[in-house]
mmCIF file of the N, C-alpha and C atoms, coordinates in Angstrom:
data_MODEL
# 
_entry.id   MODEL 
# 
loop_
_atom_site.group_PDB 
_atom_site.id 
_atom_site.type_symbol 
_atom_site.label_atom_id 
_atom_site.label_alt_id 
_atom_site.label_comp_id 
_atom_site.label_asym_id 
_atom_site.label_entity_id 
_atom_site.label_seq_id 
_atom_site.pdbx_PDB_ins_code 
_atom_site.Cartn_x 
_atom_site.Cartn_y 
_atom_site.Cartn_z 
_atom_site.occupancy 
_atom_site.B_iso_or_equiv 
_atom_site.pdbx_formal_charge 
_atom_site.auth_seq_id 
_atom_site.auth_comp_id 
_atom_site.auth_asym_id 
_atom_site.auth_atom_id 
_atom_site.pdbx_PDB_model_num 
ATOM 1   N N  . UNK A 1 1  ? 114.489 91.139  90.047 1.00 0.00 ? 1  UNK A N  1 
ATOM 2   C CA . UNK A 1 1  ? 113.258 91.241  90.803 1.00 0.00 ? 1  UNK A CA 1 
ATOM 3   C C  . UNK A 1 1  ? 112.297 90.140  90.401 1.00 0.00 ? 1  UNK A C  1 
ATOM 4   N N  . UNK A 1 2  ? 111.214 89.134  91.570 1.00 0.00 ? 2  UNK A N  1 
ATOM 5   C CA . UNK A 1 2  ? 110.842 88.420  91.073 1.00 0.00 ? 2  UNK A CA 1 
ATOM 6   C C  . UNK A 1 2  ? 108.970 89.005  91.123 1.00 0.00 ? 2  UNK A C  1 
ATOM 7   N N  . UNK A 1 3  ? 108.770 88.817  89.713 1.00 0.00 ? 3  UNK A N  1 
ATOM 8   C CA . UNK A 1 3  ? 106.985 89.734  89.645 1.00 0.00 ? 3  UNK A CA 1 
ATOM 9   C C  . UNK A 1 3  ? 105.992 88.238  89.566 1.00 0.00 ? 3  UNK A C  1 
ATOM 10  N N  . UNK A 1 4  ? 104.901 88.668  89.790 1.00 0.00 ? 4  UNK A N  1 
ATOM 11  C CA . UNK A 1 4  ? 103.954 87.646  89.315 1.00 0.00 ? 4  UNK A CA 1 
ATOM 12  C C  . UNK A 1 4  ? 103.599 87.773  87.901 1.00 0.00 ? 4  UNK A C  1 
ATOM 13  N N  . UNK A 1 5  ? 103.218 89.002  87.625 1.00 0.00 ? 5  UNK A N  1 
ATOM 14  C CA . UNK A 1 5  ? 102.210 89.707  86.574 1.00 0.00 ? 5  UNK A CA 1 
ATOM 15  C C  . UNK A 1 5  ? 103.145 89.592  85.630 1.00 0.00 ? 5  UNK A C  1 
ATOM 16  N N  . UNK A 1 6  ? 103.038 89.747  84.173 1.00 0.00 ? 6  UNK A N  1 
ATOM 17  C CA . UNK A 1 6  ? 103.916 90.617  83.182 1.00 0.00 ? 6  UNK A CA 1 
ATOM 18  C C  . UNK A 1 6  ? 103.557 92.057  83.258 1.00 0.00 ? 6  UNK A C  1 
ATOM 19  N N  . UNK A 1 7  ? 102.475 91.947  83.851 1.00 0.00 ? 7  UNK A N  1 
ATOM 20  C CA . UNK A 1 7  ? 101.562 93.789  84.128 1.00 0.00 ? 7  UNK A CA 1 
ATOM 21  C C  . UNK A 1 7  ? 102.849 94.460  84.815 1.00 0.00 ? 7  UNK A C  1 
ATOM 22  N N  . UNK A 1 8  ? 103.071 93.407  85.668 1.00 0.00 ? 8  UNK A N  1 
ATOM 23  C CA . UNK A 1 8  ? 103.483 93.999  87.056 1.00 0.00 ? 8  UNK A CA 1 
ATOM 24  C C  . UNK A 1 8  ? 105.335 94.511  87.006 1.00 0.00 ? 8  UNK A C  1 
ATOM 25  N N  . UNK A 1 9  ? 105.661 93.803  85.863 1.00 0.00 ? 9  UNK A N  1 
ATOM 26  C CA . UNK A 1 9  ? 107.186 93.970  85.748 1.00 0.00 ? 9  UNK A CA 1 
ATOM 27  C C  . UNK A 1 9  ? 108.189 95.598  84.648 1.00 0.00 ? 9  UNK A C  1 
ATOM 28  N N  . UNK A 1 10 ? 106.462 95.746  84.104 1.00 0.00 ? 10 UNK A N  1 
ATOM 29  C CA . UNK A 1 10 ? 106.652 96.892  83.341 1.00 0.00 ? 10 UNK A CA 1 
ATOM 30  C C  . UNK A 1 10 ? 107.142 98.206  84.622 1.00 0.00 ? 10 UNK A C  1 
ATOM 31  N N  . UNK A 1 11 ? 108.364 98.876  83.613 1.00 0.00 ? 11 UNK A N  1 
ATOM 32  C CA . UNK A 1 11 ? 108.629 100.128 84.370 1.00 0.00 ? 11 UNK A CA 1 
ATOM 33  C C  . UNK A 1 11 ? 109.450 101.376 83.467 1.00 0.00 ? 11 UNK A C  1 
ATOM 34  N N  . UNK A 1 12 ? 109.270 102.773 83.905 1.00 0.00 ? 12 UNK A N  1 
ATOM 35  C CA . UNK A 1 12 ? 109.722 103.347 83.095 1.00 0.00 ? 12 UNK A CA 1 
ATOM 36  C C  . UNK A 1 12 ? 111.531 103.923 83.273 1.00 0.00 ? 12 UNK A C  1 
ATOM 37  N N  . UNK A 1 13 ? 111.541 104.317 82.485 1.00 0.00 ? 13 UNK A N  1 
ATOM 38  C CA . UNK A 1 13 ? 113.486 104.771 82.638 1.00 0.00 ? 13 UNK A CA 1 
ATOM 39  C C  . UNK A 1 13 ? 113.001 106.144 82.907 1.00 0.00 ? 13 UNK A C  1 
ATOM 40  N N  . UNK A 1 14 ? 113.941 107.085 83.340 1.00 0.00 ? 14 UNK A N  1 
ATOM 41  C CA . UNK A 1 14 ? 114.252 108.679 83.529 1.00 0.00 ? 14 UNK A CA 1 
ATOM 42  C C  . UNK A 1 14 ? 114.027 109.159 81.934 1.00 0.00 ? 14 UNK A C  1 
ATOM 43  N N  . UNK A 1 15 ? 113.849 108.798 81.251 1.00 0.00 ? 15 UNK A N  1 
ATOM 44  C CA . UNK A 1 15 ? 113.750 109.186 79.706 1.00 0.00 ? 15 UNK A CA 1 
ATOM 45  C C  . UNK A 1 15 ? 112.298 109.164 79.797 1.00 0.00 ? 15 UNK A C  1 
ATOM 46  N N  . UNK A 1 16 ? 111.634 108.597 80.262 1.00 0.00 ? 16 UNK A N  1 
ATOM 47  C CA . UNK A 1 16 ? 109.552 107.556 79.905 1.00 0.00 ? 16 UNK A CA 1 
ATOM 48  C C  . UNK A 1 16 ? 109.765 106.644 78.770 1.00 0.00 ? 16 UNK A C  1 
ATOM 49  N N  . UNK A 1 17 ? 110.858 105.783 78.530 1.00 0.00 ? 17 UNK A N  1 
ATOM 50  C CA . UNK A 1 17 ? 110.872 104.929 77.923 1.00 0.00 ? 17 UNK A CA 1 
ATOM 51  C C  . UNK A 1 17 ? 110.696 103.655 78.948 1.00 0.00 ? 17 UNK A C  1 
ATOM 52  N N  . UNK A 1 18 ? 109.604 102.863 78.549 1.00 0.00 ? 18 UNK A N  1 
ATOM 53  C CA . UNK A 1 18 ? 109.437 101.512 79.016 1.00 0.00 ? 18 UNK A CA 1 
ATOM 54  C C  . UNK A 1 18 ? 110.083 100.683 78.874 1.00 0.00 ? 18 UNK A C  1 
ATOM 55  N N  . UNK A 1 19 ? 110.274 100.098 79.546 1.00 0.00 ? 19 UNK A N  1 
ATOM 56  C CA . UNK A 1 19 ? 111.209 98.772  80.315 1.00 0.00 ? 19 UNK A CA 1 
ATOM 57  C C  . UNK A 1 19 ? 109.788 97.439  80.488 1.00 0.00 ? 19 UNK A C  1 
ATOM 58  N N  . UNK A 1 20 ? 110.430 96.908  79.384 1.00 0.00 ? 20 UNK A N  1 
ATOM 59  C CA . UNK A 1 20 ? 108.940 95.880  79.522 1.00 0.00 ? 20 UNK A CA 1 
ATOM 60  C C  . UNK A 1 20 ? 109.591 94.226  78.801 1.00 0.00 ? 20 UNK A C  1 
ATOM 61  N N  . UNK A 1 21 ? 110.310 93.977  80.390 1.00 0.00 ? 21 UNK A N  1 
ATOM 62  C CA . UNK A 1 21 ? 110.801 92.490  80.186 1.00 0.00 ? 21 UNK A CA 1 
ATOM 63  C C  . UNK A 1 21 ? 110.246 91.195  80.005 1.00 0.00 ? 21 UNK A C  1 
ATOM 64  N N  . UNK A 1 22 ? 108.536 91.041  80.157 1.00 0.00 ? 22 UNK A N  1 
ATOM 65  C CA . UNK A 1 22 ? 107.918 90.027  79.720 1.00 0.00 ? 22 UNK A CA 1 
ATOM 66  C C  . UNK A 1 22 ? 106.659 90.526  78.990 1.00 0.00 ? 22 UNK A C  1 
ATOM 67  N N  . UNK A 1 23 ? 106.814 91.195  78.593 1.00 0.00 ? 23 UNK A N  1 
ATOM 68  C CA . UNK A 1 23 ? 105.646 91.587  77.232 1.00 0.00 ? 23 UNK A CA 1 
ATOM 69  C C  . UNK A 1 23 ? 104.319 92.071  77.952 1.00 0.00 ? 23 UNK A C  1 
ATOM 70  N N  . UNK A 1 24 ? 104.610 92.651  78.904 1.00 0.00 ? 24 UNK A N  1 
ATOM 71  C CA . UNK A 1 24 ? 103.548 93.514  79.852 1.00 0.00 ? 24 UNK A CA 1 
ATOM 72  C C  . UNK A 1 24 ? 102.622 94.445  79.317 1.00 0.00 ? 24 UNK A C  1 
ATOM 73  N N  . UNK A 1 25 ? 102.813 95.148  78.481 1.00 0.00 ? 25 UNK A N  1 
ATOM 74  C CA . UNK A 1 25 ? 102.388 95.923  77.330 1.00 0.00 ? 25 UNK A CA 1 
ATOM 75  C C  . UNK A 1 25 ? 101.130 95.578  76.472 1.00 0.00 ? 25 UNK A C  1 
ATOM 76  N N  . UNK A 1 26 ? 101.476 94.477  76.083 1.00 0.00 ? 26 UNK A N  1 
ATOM 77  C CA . UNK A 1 26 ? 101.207 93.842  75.308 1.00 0.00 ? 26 UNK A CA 1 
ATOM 78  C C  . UNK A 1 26 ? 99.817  93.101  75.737 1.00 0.00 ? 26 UNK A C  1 
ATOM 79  N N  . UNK A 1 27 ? 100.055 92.640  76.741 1.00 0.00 ? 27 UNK A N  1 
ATOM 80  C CA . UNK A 1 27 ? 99.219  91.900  77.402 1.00 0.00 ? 27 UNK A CA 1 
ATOM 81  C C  . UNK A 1 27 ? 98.312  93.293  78.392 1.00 0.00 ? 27 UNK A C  1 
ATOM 82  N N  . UNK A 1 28 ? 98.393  94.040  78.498 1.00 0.00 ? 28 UNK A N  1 
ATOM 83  C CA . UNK A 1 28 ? 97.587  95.166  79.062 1.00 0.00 ? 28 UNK A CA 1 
ATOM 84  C C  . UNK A 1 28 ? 96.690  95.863  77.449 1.00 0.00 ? 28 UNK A C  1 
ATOM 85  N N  . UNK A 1 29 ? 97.389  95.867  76.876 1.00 0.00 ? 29 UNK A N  1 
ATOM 86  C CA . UNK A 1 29 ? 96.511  95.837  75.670 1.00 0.00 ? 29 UNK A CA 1 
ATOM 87  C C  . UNK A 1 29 ? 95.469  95.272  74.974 1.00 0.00 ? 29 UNK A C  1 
ATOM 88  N N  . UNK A 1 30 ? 96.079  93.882  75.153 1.00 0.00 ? 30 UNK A N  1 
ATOM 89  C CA . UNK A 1 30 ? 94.777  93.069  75.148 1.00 0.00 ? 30 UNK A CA 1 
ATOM 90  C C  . UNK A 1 30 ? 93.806  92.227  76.271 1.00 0.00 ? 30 UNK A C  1 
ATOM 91  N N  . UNK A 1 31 ? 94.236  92.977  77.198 1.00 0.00 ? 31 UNK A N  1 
ATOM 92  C CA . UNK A 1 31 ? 93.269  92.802  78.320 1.00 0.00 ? 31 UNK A CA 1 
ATOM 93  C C  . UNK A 1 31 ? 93.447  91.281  79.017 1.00 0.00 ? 31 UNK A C  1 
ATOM 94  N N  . UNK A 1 32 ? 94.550  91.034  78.945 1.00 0.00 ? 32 UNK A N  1 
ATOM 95  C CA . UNK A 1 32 ? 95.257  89.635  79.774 1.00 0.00 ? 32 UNK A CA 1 
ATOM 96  C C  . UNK A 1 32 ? 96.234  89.713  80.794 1.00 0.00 ? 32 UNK A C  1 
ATOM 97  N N  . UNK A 1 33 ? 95.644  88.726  81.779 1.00 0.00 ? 33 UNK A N  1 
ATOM 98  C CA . UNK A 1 33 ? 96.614  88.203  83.075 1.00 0.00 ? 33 UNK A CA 1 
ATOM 99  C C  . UNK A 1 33 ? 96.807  87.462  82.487 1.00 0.00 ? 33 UNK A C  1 
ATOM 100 N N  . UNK A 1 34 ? 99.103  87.492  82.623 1.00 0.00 ? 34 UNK A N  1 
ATOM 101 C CA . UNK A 1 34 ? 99.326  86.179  82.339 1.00 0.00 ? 34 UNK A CA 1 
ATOM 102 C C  . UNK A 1 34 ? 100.126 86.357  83.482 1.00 0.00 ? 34 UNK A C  1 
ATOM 103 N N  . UNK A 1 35 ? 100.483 84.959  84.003 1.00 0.00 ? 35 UNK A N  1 
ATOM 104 C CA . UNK A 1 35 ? 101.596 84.791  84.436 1.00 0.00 ? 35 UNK A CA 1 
ATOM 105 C C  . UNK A 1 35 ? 102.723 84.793  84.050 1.00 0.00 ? 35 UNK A C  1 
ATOM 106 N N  . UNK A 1 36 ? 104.265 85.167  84.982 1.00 0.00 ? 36 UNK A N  1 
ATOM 107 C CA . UNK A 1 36 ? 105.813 85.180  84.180 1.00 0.00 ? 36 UNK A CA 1 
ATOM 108 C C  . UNK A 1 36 ? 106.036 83.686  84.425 1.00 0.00 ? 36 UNK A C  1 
ATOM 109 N N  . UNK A 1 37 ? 105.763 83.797  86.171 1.00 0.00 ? 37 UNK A N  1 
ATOM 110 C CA . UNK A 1 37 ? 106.440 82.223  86.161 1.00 0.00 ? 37 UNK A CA 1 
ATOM 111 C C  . UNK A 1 37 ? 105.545 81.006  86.773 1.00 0.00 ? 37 UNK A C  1 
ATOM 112 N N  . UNK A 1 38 ? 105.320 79.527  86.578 1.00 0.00 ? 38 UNK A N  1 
ATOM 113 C CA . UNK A 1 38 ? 104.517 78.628  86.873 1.00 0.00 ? 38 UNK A CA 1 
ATOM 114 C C  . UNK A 1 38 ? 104.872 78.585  88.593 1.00 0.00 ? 38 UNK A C  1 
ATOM 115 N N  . UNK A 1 39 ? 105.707 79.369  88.925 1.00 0.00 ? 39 UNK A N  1 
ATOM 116 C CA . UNK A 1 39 ? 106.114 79.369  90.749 1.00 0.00 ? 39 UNK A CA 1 
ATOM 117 C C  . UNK A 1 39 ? 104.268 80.059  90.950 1.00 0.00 ? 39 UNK A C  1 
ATOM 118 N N  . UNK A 1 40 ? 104.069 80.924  90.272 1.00 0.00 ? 40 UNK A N  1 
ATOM 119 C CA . UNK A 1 40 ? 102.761 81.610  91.025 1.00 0.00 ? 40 UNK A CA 1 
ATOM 120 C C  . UNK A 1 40 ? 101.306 80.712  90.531 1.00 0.00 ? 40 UNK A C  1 
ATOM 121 N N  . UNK A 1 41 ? 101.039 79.577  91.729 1.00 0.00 ? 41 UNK A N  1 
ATOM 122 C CA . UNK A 1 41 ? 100.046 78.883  91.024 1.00 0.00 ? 41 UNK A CA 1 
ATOM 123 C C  . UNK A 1 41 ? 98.066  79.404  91.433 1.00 0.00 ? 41 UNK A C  1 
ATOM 124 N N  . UNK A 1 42 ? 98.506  80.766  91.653 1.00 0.00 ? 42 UNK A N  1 
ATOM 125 C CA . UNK A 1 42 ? 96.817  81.715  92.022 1.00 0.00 ? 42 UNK A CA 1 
ATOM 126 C C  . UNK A 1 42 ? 96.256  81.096  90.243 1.00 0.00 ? 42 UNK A C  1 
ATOM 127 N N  . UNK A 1 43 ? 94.738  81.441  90.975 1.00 0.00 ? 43 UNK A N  1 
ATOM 128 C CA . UNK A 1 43 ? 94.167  81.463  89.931 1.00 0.00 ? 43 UNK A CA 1 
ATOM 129 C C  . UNK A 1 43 ? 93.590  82.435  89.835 1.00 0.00 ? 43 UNK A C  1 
ATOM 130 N N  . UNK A 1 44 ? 93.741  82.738  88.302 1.00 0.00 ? 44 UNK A N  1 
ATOM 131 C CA . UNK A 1 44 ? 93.381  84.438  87.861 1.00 0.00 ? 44 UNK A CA 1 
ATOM 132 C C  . UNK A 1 44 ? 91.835  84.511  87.424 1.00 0.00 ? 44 UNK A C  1 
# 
């Protein structure tokens, strides 16, 4: 799947274990938009 966000790529399993392939977490924690890939050239 292609995401903009790292926000956006977070998801959970049938367990509620997170699935968090570009450090989405992480970055919702500390209160950052990042981008995954330089394809998305918005400005945040």
């Amino acid at each position: 799947m292609r995401r903009d966000l790292t926000i956006n790529a977070i998801a959970k399993d049938s367990k509620g274990n997170f699935i968090d392939p570009y450090g989405g977490l992480e970055d919702l924690n500390n209160r950052i938009l990042r981008k995954v890939s330089s394809a998305f050239s918005e400005i945040l």
